[in-house]
C-alpha positions as CSV (number, residue, x, y, z in Angstrom):
1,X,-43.3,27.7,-44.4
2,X,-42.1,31.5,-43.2
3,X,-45.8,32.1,-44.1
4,X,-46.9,29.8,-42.2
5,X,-44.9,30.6,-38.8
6,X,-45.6,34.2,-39.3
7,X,-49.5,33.4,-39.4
8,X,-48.9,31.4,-36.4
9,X,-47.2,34.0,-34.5
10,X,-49.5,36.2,-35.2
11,X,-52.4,34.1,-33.8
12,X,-51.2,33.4,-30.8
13,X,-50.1,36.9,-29.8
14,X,-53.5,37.9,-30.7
15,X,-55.2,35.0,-29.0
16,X,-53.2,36.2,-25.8
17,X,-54.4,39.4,-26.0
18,X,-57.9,38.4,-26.7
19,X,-57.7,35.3,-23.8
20,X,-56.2,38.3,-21.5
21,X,-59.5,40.4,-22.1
22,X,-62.2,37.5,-22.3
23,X,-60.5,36.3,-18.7
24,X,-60.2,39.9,-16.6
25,X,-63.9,40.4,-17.5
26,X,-65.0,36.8,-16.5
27,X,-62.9,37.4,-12.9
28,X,-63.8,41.0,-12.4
29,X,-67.7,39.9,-12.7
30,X,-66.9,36.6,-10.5
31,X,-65.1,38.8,-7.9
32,X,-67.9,41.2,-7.7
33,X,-70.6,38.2,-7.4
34,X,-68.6,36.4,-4.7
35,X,-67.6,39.2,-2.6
36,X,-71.4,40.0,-2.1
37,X,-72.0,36.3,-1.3
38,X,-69.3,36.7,1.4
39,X,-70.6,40.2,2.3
40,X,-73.9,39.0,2.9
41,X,-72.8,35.6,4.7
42,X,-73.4,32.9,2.3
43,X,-69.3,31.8,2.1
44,X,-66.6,32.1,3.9
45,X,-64.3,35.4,3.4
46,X,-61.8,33.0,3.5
47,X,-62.7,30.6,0.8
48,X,-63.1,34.0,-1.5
49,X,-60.1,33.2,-3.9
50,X,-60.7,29.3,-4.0
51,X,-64.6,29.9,-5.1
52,X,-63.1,32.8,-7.5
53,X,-60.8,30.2,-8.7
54,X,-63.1,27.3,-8.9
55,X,-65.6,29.6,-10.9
56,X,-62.6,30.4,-13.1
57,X,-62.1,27.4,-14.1
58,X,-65.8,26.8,-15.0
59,X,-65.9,29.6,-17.5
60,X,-62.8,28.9,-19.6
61,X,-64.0,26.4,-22.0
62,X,-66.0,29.3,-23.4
63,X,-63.2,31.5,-23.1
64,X,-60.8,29.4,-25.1
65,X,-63.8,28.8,-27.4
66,X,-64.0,32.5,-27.9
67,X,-60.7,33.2,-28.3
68,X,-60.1,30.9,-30.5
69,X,-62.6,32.2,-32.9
70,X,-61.9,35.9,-32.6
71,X,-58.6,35.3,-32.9
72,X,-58.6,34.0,-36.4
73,X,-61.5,36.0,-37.4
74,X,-59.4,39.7,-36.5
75,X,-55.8,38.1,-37.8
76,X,-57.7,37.0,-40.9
77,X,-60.0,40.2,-41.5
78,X,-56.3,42.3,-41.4
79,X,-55.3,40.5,-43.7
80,X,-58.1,41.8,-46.2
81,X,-57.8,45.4,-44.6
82,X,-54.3,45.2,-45.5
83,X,-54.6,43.7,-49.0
84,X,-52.2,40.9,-48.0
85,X,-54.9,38.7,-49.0
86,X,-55.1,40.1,-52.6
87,X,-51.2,39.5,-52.9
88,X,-52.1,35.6,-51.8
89,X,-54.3,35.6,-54.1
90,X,-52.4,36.9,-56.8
91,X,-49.2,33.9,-56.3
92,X,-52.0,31.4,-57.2
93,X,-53.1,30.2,-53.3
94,X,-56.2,29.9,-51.9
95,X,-58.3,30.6,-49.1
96,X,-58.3,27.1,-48.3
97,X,-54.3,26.8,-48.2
98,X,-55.7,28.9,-44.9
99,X,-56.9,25.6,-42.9
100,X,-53.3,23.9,-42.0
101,X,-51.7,26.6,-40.2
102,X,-55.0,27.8,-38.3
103,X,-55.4,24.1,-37.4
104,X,-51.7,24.3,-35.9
105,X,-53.0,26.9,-34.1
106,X,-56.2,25.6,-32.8
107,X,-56.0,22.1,-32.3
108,X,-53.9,22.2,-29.5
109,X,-56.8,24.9,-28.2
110,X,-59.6,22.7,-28.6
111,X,-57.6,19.6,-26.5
112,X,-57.2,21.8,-24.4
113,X,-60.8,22.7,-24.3
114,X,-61.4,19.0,-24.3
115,X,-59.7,18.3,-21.4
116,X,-61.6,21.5,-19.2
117,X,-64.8,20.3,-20.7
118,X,-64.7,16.5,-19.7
119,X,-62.1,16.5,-16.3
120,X,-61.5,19.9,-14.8
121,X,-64.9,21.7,-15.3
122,X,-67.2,19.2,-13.7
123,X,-64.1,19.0,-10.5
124,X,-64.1,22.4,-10.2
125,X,-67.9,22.0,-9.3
126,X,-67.8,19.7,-7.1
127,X,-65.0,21.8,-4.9
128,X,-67.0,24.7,-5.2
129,X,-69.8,22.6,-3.8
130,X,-67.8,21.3,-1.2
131,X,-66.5,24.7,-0.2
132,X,-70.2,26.3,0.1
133,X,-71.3,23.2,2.0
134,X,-69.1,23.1,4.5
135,X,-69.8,26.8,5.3
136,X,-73.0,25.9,5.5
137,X,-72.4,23.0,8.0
138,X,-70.5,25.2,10.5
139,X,-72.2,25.9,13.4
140,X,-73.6,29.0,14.0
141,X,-71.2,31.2,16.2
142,X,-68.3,30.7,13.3
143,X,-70.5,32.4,11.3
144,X,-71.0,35.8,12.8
145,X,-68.9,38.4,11.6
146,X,-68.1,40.9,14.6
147,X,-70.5,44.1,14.6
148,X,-72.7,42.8,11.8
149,X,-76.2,41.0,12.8
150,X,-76.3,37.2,11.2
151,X,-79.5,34.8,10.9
152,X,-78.8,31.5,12.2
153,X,-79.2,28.6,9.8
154,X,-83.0,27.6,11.0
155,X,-83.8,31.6,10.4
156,X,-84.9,31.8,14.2
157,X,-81.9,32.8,15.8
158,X,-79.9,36.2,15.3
159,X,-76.5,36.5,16.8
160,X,-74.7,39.8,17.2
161,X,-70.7,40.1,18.7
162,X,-69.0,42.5,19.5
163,X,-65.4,40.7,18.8
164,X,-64.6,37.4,18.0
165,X,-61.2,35.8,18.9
166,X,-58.7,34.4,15.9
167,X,-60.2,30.9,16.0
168,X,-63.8,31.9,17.0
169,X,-63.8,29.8,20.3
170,X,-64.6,33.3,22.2
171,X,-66.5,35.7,21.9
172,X,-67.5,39.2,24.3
173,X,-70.5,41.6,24.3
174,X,-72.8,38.9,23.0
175,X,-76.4,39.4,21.7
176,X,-78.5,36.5,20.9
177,X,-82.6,36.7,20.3
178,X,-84.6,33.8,19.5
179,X,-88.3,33.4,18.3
180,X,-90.0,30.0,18.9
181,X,-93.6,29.8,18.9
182,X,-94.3,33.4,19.3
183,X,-92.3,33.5,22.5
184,X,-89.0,35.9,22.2
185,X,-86.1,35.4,23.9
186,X,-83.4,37.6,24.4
187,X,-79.8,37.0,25.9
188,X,-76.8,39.5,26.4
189,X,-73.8,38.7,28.4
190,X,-70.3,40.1,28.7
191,X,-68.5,36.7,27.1
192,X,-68.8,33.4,25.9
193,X,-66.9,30.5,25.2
194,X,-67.3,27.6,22.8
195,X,-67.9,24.6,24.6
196,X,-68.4,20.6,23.0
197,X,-70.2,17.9,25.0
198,X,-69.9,14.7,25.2
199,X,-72.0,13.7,22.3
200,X,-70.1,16.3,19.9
201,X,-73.0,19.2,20.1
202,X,-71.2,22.7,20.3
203,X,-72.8,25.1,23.0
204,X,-71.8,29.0,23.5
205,X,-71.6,29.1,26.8
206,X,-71.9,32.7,28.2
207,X,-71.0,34.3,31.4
208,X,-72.4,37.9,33.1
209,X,-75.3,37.9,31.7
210,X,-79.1,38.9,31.4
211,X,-81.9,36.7,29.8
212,X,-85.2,38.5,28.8
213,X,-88.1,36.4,27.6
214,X,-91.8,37.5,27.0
215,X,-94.5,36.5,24.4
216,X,-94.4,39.0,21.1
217,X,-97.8,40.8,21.9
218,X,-97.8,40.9,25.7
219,X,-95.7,43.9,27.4
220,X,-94.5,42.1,30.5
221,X,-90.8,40.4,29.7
222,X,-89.3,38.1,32.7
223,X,-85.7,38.8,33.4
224,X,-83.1,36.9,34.5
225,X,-79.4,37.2,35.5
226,X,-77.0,34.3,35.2
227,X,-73.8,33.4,35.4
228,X,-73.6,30.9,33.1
229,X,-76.0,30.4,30.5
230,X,-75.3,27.5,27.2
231,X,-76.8,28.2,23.8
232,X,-77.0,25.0,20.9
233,X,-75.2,26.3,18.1
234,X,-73.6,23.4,16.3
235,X,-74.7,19.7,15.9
236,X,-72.7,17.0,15.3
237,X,-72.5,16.3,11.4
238,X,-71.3,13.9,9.1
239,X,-69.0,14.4,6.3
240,X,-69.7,17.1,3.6
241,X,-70.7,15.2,0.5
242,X,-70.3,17.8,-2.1
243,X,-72.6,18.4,-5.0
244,X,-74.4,15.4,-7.1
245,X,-76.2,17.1,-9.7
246,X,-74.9,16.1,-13.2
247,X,-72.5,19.2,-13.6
248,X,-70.2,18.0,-10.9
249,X,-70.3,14.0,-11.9
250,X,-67.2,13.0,-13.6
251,X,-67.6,11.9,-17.1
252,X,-67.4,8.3,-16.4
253,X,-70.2,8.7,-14.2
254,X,-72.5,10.0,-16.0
255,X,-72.1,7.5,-18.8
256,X,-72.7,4.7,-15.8
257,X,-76.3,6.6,-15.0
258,X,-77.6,7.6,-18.7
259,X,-80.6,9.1,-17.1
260,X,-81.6,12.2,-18.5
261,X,-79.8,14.8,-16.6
262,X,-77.0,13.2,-17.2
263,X,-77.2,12.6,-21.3
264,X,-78.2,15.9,-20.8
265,X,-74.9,17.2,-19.4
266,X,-72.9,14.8,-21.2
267,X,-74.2,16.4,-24.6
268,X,-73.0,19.8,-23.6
269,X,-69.7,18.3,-22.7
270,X,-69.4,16.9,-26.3
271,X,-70.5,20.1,-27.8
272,X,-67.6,22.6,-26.5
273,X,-64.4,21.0,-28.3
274,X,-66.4,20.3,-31.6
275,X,-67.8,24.1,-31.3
276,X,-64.4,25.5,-30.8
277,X,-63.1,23.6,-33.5
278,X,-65.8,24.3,-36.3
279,X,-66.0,27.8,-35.1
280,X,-61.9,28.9,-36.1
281,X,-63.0,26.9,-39.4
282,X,-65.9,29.1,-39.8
283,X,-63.7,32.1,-39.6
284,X,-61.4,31.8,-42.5
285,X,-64.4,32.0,-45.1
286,X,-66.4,34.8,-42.6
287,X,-63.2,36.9,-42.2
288,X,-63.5,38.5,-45.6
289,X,-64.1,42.4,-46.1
290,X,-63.9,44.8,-48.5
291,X,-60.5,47.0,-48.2
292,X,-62.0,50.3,-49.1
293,X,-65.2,48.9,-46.9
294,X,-65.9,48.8,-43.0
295,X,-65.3,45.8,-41.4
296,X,-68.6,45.6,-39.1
297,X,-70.4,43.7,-41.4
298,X,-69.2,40.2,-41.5
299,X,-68.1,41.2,-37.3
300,X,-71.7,41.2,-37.4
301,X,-72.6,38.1,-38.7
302,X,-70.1,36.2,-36.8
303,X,-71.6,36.9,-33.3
304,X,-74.8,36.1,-34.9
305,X,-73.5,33.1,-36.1
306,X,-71.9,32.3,-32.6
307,X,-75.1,33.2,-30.8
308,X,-77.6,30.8,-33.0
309,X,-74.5,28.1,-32.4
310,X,-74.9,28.3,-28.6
311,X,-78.4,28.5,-28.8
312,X,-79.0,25.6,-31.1
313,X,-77.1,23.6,-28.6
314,X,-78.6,24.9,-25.5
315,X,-82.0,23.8,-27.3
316,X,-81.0,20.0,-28.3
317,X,-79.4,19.3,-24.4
318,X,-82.5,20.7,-23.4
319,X,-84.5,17.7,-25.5
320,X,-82.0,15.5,-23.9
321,X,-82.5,16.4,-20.7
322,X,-86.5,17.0,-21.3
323,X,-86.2,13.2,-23.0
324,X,-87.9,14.1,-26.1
325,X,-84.2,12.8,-27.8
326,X,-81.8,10.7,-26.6
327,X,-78.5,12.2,-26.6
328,X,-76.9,9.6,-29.6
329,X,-79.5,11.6,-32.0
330,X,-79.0,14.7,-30.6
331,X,-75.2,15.2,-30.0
332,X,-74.3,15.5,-34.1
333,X,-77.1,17.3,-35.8
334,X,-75.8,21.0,-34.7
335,X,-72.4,20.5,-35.5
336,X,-73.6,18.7,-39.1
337,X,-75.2,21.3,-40.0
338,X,-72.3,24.0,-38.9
339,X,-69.9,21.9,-40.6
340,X,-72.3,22.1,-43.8
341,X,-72.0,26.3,-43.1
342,X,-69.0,26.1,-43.1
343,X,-68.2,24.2,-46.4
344,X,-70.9,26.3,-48.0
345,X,-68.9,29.7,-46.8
346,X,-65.5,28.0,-48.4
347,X,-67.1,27.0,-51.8
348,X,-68.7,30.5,-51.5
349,X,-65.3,32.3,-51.2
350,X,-63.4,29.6,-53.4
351,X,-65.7,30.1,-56.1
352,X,-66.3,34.0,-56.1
353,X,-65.2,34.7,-59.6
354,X,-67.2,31.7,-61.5
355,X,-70.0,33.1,-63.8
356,X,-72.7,31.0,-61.6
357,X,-71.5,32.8,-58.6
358,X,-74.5,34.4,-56.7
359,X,-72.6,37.9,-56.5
360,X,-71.6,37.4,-60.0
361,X,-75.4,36.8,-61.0
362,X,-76.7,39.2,-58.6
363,X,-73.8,42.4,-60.4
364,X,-75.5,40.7,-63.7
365,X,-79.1,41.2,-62.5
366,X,-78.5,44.9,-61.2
367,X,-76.7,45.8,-64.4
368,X,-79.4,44.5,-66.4
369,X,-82.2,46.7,-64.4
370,X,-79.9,49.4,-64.8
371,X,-79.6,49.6,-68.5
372,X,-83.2,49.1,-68.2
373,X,-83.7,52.2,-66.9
374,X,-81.3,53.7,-68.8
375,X,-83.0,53.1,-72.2
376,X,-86.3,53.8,-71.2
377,X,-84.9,57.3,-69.8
């Protein structure tokens, strides 16, 4: 029991340090990715923390995943380094006495990963969606960021302010050129004001102005002087619907459309929690190193062993989604087949000092070819 609570302690201040890392990269390379969005006009500056958030929340099934399996893999491989293992040994336990307290441990990880996989994950897209749409839905003139040149949404309009008042109703020293047809058209004007119709169309309505228009290959431009000129930059639109691609569907329904997208997404959904729980299994038996040796080695293996994982998976939901299997077939044969590594890896370490061992034969052979050599020397 004190073994088993200092094991625990010890995995879950490593897991926080590990979680801690995984999660500052994931949010330094989402704040970098989403400031250039807003920097170059595709969100809102103001939705910045939401999206980062949202994105956030996408990545950390993987990130518990992860952590889950490094942690036991570095709180294990100490263990060796440290020869605690050898003294384990030595009191007559084995490597498999290992499997209760890491389940403590992870179990409560992979419901948690359970939960982000199958609720939160496929919410968070659909607010993130949401978010991006409705940008995308405001009308021109809210858009424009004072001093910086912005397309319109049709790409044949560019605005440019000078300043734009808190809730973006007015604006002064407006620019506004538009190409239709080959014909250019080119407004500046002192102010303008935001002005709705009757039928819900939003107009900027400017004052003090000049209108230039002209064809693009011709030299002579036709000017006029108003003082009060209306430009359409806002239709009247419905609700923002959000995102429907199978990523943002709740669970429930994707199982009420099983077409292929959906089976598709519905596999990867299955596959994190049974990943991150076959993964900390896999650790135990991978963990082990030689104390007088380095410890890359079997680090090594592990994130090749994580890598084929997640690519073995990637490939089945891509049969599923490609319908060349349907996602009852597909959904267990990875996870089999890890499960069958990981017994191997157990029975491998469990049985290290039987005389049908493969390092045991393998010392045997190499001993053999050097006597060999010996006696023909």
């Amino acid at each position: 029991m004190i073994f088993q609570r200092a094991l625990r302690r010890e995995l879950v201040s490593t897991a926080g340090a590990v979680f801690t890392t995984l999660f500052t990269i994931t949010i330094t390379i989402t704040l970098i990715k989403i400031l250039g969005q807003a920097a170059g006009g595709k969100v809102a500056s103001q939705d910045v923390i939401a999206l980062i958030g949202f994105a956030a929340l996408n990545y950390l099934p993987i990130i518990f995943t992860l952590t889950g399996f490094i942690s036991v893999l570095m709180v294990v491989t100490r263990s060796y380094q440290d020869s605690e293992m050898v003294v384990w040994f030595a009191s007559g336990q084995s490597l498999a006495r290992w499997i209760k307290p890491v389940m403590s441990f992870g179990l409560p990880i992979v419901a948690l990963t359970a939960a982000l996989s199958f609720v939160v994950t496929p919410w968070a897209n659909r607010q993130s969606a949401e978010f991006r749409e409705r940008f995308e839905k405001r009308e021109d003139i809210a858009r424009v960021s004072p001093g910086k040149f912005q397309e319109s949404a049709s790409a044949d309009r560019i605005f440019f302010v000078e300043g734009v008042s808190g809730d973006s109703s007015k604006v002064r020293n407006v620019f506004v050129n538009t190409v239709t047809n080959g014909r250019t058209s080119v407004v500046v004007a002192k102010e303008g004001t935001v002005a709705i119709d009757p039928q819900g169309d939003k107009f900027l309505v400017m004052s003090q102005g000049r209108r230039y228009d002209g064809m693009n290959d011709q030299a002579d431009f036709r000017i006029m002087e108003f003082e009060r000129y209306g430009v359409l930059v806002g239709r009247q639109s419905g609700a923002v619907a959000g995102d429907k691609s199978a990523r943002s569907l709740p669970t429930q329904d994707l199982l009420a459309d099983p077409n292929s997208f959906n089976m598709g997404e519905l596999h990867w959904r299955i596959a994190v929690p049974l990943m991150c729980l076959l993964l900390m299994l896999l650790a135990i038996p991978l963990s082990f190193v030689n104390p007088r040796g380095g410890r890359s080695g079997n680090l090594l293996i592990a994130l090749l062993l994580v890598v084929i994982y997640l690519n073995m998976i990637n490939v089945f939901q891509a049969a599923v989604v490609q319908k060349r299997l349907s996602v009852v077939v597909a959904w267990w044969p990875i996870h089999l087949l890890a499960a069958l590594v990981v017994t191997g890896l157990f029975l491998w370490r469990l049985n290290v000092n039987s005389a049908r061992h493969p390092s045991v034969l393998w010392g045997r052979f190499k001993r053999a070819v050097f006597f060999r050599k010996e006696a023909r020397g």
